[in-house]
C-alpha positions in Angstrom: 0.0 0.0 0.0 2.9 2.1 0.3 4.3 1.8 -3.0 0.7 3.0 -4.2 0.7 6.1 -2.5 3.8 6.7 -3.8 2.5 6.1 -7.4 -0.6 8.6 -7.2 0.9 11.6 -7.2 3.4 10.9 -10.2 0.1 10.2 -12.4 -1.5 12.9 -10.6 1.1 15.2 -12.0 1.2 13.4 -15.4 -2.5 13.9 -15.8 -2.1 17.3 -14.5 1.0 18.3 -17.0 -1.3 16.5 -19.6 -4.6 18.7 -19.4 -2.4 21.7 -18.8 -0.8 21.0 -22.7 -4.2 20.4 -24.2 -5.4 23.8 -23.0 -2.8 25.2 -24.4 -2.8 23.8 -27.7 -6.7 24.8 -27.6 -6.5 28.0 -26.5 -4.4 29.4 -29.5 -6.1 31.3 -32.3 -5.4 31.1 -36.3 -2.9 33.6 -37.3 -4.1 36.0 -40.3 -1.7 35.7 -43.2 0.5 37.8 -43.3 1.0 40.7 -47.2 4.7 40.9 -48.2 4.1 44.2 -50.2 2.8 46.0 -47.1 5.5 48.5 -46.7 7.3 48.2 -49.9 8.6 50.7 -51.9 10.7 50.9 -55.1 13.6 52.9 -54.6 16.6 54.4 -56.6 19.8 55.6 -56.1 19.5 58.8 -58.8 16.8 60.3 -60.1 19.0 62.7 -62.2 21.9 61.5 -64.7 24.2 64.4 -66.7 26.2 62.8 -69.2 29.3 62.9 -71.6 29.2 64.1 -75.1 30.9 61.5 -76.5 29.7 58.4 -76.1 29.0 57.3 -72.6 28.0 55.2 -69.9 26.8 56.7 -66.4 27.7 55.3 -63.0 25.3 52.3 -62.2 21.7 53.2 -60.5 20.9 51.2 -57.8 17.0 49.2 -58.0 16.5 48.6 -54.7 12.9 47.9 -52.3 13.8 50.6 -49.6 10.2 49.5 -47.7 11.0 45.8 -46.6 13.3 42.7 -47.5 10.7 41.3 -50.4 12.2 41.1 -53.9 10.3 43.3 -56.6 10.0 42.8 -60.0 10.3 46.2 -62.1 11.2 47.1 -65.6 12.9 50.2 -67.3 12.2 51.9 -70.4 14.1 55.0 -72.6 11.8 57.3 -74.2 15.1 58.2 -76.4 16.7 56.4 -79.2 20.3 57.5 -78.3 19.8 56.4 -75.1 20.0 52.3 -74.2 19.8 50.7 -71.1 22.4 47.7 -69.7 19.0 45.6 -68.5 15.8 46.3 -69.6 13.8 44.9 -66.1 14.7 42.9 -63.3 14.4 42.0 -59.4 15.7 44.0 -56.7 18.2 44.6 -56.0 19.8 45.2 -59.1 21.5 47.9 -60.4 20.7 49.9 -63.7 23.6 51.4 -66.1 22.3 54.4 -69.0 24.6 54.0 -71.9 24.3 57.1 -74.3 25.5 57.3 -78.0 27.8 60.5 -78.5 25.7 63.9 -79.2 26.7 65.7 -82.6 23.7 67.6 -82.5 25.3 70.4 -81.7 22.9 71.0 -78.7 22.3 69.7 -75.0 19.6 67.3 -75.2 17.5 65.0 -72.6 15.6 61.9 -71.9 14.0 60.1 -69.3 14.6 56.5 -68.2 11.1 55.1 -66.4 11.5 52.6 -63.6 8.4 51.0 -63.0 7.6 48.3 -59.9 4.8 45.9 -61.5 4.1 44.6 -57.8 3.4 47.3 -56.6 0.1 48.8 -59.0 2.6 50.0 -61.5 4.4 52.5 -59.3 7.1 54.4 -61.6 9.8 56.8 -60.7 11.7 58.8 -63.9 15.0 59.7 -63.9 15.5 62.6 -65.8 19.0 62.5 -68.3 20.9 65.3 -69.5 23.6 65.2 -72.4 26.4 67.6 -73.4 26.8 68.6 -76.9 30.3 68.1 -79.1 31.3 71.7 -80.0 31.8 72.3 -83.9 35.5 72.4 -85.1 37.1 73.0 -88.4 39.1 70.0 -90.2 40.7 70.5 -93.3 42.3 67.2 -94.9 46.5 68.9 -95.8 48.7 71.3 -93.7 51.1 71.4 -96.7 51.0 70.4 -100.3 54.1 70.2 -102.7 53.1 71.3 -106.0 54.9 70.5 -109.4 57.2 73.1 -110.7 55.0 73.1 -114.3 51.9 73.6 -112.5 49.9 71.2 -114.6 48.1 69.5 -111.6 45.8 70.2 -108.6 45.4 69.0 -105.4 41.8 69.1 -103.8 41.1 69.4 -100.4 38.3 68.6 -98.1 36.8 70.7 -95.2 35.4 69.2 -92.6 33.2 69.6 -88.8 34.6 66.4 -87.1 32.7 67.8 -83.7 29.4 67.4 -84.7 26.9 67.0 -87.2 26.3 70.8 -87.7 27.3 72.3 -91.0 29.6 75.5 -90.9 30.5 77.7 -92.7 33.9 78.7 -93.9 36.1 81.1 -96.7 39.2 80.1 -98.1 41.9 82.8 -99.5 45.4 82.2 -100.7 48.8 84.9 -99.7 50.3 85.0 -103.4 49.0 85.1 -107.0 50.2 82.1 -108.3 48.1 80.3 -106.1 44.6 79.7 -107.8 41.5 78.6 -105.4 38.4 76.2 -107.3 36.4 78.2 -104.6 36.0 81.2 -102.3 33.8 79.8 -99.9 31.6 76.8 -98.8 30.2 75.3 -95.7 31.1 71.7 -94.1 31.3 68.7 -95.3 32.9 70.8 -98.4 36.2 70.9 -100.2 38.3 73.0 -102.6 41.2 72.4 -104.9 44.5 74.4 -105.4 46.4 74.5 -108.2 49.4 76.9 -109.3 51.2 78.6 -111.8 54.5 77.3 -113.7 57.6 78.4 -111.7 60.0 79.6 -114.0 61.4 82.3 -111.3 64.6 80.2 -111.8 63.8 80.0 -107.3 62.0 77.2 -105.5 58.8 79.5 -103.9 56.1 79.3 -100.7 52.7 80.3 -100.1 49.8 79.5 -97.9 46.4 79.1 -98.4 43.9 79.8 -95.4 40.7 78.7 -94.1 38.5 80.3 -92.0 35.7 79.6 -90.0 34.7 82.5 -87.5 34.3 81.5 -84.0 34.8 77.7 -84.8 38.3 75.9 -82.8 40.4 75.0 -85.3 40.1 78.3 -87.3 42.3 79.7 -89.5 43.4 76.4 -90.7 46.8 77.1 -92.8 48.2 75.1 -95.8 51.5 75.6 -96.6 52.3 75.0 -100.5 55.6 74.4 -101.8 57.0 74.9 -105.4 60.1 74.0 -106.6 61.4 76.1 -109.9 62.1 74.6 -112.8 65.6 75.1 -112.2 66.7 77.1 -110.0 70.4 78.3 -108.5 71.6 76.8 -105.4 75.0 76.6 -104.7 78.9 77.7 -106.9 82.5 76.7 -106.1 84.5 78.7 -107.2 87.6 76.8 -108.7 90.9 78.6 -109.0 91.6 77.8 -112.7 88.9 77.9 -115.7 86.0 75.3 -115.5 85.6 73.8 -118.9 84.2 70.5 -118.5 82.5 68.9 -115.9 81.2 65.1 -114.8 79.8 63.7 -111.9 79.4 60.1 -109.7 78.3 59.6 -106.4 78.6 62.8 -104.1 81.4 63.8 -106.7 81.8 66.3 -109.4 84.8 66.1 -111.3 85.8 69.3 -113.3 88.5 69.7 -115.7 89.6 73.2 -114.4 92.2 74.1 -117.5 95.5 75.2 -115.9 94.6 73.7 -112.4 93.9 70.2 -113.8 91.8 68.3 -112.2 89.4 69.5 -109.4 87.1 67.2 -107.4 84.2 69.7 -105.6 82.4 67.2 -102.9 78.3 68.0 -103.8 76.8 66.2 -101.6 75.1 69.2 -100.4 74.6 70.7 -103.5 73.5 74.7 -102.0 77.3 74.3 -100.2 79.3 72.5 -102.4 83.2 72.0 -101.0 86.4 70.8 -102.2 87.2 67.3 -101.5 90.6 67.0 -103.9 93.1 68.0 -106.7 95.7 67.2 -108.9 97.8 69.2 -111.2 98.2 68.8 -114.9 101.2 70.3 -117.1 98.7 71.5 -119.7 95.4 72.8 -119.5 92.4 70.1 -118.6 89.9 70.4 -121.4 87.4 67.5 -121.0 87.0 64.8 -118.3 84.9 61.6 -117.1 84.4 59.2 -114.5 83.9 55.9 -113.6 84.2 54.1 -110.3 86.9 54.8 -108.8 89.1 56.1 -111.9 88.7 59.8 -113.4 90.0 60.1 -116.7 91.3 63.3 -117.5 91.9 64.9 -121.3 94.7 67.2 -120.7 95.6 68.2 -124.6 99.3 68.1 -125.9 101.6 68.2 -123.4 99.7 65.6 -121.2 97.5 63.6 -123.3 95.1 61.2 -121.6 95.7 61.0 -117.6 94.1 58.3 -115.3 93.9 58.9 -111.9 92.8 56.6 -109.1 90.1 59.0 -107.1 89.2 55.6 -105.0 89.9 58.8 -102.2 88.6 62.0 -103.6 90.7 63.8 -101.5 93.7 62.6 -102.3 93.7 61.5 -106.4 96.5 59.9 -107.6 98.0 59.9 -111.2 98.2 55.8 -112.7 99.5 56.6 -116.1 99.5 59.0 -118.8 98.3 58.1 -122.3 98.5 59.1 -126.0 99.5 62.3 -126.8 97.6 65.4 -127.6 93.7 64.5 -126.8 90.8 67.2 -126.9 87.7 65.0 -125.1 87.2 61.5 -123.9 84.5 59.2 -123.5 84.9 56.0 -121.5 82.4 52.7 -121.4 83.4 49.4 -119.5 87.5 48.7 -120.3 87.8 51.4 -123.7 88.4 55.0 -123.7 87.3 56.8 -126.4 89.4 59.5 -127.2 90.2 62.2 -129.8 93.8 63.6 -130.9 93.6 67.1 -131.6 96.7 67.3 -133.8 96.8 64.3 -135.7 92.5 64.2 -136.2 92.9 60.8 -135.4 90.4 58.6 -133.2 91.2 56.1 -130.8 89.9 53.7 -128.6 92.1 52.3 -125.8 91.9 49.3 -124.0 92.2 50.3 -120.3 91.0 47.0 -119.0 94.9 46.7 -117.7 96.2 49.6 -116.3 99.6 49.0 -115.5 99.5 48.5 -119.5 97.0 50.3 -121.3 97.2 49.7 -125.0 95.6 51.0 -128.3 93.1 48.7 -129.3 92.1 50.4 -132.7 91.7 53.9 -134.4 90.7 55.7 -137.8 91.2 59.0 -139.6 88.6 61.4 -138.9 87.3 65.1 -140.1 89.1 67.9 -137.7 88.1 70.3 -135.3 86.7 67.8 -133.0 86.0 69.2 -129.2 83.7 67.1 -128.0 82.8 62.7 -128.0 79.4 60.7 -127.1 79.2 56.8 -127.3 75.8 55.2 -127.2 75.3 51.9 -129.0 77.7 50.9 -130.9 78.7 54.1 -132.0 80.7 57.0 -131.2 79.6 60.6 -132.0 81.9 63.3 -132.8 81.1 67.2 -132.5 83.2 70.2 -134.4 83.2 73.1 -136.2 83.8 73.3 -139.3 82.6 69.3 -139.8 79.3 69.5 -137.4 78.6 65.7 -136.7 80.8 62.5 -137.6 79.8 58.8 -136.8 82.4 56.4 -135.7 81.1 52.7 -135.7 82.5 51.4 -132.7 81.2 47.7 -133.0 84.6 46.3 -132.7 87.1 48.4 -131.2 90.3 46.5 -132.9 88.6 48.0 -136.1 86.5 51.7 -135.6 85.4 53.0 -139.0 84.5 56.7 -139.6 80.6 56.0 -141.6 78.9 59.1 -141.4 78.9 63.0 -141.3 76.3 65.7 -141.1 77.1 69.5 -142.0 75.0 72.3 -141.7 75.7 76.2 -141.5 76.0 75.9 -137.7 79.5 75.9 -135.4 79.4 72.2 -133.5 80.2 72.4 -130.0 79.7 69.5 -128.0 76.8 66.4 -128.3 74.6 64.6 -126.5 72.5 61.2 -128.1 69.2 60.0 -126.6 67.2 56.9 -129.1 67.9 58.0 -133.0 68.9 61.7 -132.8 71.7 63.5 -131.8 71.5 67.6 -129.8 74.4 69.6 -131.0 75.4 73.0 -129.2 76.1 75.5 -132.0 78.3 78.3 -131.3 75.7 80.3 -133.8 72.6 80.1 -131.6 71.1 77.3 -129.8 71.1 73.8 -130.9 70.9 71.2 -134.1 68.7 67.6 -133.7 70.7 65.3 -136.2 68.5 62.3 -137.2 70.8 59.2 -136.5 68.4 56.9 -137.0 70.5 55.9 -140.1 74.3 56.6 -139.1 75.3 55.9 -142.4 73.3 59.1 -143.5 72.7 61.3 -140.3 71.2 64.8 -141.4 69.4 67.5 -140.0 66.4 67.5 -138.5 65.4 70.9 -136.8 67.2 73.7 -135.6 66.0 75.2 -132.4 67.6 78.9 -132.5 67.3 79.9 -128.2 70.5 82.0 -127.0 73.7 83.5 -128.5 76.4 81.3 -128.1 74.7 77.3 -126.6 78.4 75.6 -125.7 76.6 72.8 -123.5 74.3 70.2 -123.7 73.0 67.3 -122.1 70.0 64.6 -122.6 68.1 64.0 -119.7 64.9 61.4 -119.9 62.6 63.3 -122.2 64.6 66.7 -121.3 67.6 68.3 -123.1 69.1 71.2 -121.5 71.5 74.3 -123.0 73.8 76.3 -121.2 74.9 78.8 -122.7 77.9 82.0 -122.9 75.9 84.4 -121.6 75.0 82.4 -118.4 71.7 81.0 -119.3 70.4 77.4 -119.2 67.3 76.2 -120.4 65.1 72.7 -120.2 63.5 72.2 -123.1 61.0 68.9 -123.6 61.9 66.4 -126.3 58.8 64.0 -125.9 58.6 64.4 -129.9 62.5 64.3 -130.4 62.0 66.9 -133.3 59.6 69.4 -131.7 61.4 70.7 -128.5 59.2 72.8 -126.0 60.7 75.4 -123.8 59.7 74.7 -119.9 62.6 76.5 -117.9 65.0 78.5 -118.3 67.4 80.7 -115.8 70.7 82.7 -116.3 73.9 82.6 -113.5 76.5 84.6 -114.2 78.0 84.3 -117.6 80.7 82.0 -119.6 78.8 78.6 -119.4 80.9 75.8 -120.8 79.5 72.8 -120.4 76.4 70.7 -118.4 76.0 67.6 -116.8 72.5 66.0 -115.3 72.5 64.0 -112.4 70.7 63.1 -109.1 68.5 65.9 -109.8 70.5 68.6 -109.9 72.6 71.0 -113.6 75.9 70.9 -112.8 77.7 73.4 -114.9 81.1 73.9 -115.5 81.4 78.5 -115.7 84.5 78.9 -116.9 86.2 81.6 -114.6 83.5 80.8 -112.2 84.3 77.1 -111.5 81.7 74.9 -110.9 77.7 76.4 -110.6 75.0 73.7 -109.0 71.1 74.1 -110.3 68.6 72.6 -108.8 66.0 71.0 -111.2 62.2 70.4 -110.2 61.4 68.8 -113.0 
């Protein structure tokens, strides 16, 4: 009985704890469900964006529900074609990013970007975008333009607004009357051309051209315009003999300088030309040419034919002496060509050994002769009183005299380009010999141009003159027989003879050693 009194109040407690849990459980009342948009709101980071005038993106806007911690759904639209969004909707929080195309209006312009919450009955906030404008600016396609010396070309240039899309207006006016303009004015996108006058000034010759566009960055756009002449003086070294003859290679002109032999005038800056070497001769140096590292040197009677080794301009050395009274020379591959003034004798000489150069052949000729040109197998000899004589050079054991031209004229020296010959005539300007035939060369046409024409050199599709009284001229050959004037200038006076190379006339002027022209052509 003990142990059930004991019991009694354990399930006296049980039943107890268990009615005590059932009231519980009863007494609690349904909970009302609970709305997860009460409270929210759609919220953004900017409602105002300014932006770039070239194209740009603005810092990111934040899409956030600033009521509570529930997601919203939203969306965004652009009421702007130039303005695009990074999404077009999403769920917060997100961020939104305005990307704008670059304004060449010419004028600030806006948008607005509409952020709309669909959860929440369409609630929309704007944000209201502003964009800067690209300022106008005047383009125009050259700063400088280098014109042709004959002035038959044009160069056309375009004007532009690169800023923006807004046409301008501009005028266009040039510093010096050779320059000629297509226009005098036009607005952007536009353009122009320039063209200019021959320059036969005898100097090369600068002008500029400007555009204007009042108000406008970029304005007055200059271009600079560059002509060279025709030919035109640019530098003299004055020898200490008498100039006579002249040839160049390289950086080098070599000039037969009559009492003071041989002369070698560096060019290689041909407004400053300098002495680089010399050599003496015992009689006066009348004619000369070079190749590679030799100078051959026609020193009349008392000399001959000298070789020097000019392997160091500035310090030529005499090899050996030759023949015995020659008047010109002519060299190509191992033969000199060469002329004795007292016997009227020509000769060819095999210089192909130097320590033993040697006759290879020779023939009678006509006398008088001052100056030699080799093209082809033959060998063209000027001088008065027997104008033009043709030496067939085909084999040099065996040179035969085959043809002669005469006219009223006084031969001076000859250049040959394709089938005619340009003599200098002591008369007045210059004879074309048709070689074509150099078994019967005659004459062509007489081009009368100065007093006394004493040198003359073919030049691509250009012959020039130089002549006693200090002028030189360029005339066109295109048609061999028609010659055309383009240039002419006059230095000094006592022009002797001309030679054409790397662009440049260099002419030897007698008592005024050796003259350099520039040539545009």
């Amino acid at each position: 009985m003990l142990s059930n009194k004991r019991f009694f109040p354990v399930r006296a407690l049980l039943a107890a704890a268990a009615l005590t849990f059932v009231y519980c459980s009863d007494s609690d009342e349904p909970t009302e469900p609970v709305d997860p948009l009460a409270g929210a709101a759609l919220c953004l980071s900017d409602s105002s964006c300014t932006m770039g005038a070239v194209c740009d993106t603005s810092s990111a806007i934040d899409v956030t529900n600033c009521g509570n911690s529930t997601s919203l759904s939203w969306t965004a639209e652009s009421n702007a074609t130039w303005l695009s969004l990074s999404v077009s909707g999403g769920e917060t929080p997100e961020q939104l990013c305005l990307i704008a195309d670059s304004n060449r209006t010419g004028a600030v312009r806006s948008a607005t970007v509409t952020v709309t919450a669909d959860d929440l009955t369409d609630e929309s906030i704007n944000i209201d975008v502003t964009q800067q404008a690209l300022g106008s600016t005047l383009s125009v396609s050259v700063t400088e333009w280098e014109a042709y010396c004959l002035g038959d070309e044009s160069e056309a240039i375009s004007v532009t607004n690169p800023g923006n899309d807004v046409a301008i207006d501009w005028v266009v006016t040039e510093s010096e009357d050779w320059l000629e303009l297509s226009v005098a004015e036009g607005s952007t996108p536009g353009s122009f051309s320039i063209s200019v006058d021959t320059n036969n000034t005898g100097a090369h010759r600068t002008g500029t051209v400007t555009v204007t566009a009042e108000g406008v960055p970029g304005s007055p756009w200059e271009v600079t315009v560059h002509q060279p002449a025709i030919i035109a003086f640019s530098g003299v070294y004055d020898t200490p003999g008498t100039a006579t003859n002249v040839f160049t290679s390289g950086n080098y002109a070599y000039v037969a300088d009559w009492s003071s032999g041989l002369q070698i005038i560096d060019v290689s800056d041909p407004a400053g030309p300098t002495l680089a070497g010399s050599a003496a001769t015992l009689s006066p140096a009348v004619d000369v040419y070079a190749q590679g590292d030799l100078a051959y040197l026609a020193a009349g009677c008392d000399v001959g034919l000298r070789i020097f080794d000019v392997s160091d301009p500035t310090d030529p050395s005499g090899i050996v002496r030759v023949a015995d009274c020659v008047v010109c020379v002519y060299v190509r591959g191992d033969y000199a060509f060469i002329v004795d003034g007292e016997s009227d004798l020509f000769y060819i000489i095999d210089v192909s050994n130097l320590a033993e150069p040697s006759v290879a052949g020779g023939c009678m000729i006509l006398g008088g002769v001052s100056d030699i040109f080799v093209s082809g197998d033959y060998a063209y000899l000027a001088g008065a009183p027997n104008g033009l004589q043709v030496i067939d050079v085909s084999d040099p054991l065996f040179p035969d005299a085959v043809g002669n031209c005469k006219w009223s004229g006084y031969a001076l020296r000859v250049s040959v380009t394709g089938d005619y010959a340009y003599v200098s005539d002591a008369y007045g300007g210059f004879e074309i010999i048709d070689v074509s035939d150099p078994t019967d060369p005659y004459a062509a046409e007489h081009v009368y141009w100065s007093a006394k024409t004493n040198g003359v050199c073919t030049w691509g599709n250009y012959v020039l003159m130089a002549a006693v009284d200090g002028a030189v001229a360029i005339f066109d050959i295109t048609d061999p027989t028609a010659p055309v004037l383009v240039g002419n200038t006059t230095w000094g006076d006592d022009l002797e003879s001309v030679f054409v190379s790397n662009g440049c006339a260099y002419v030897a002027a007698g008592g005024h050693g050796l003259v350099v022209m520039e040539i545009g052509l």
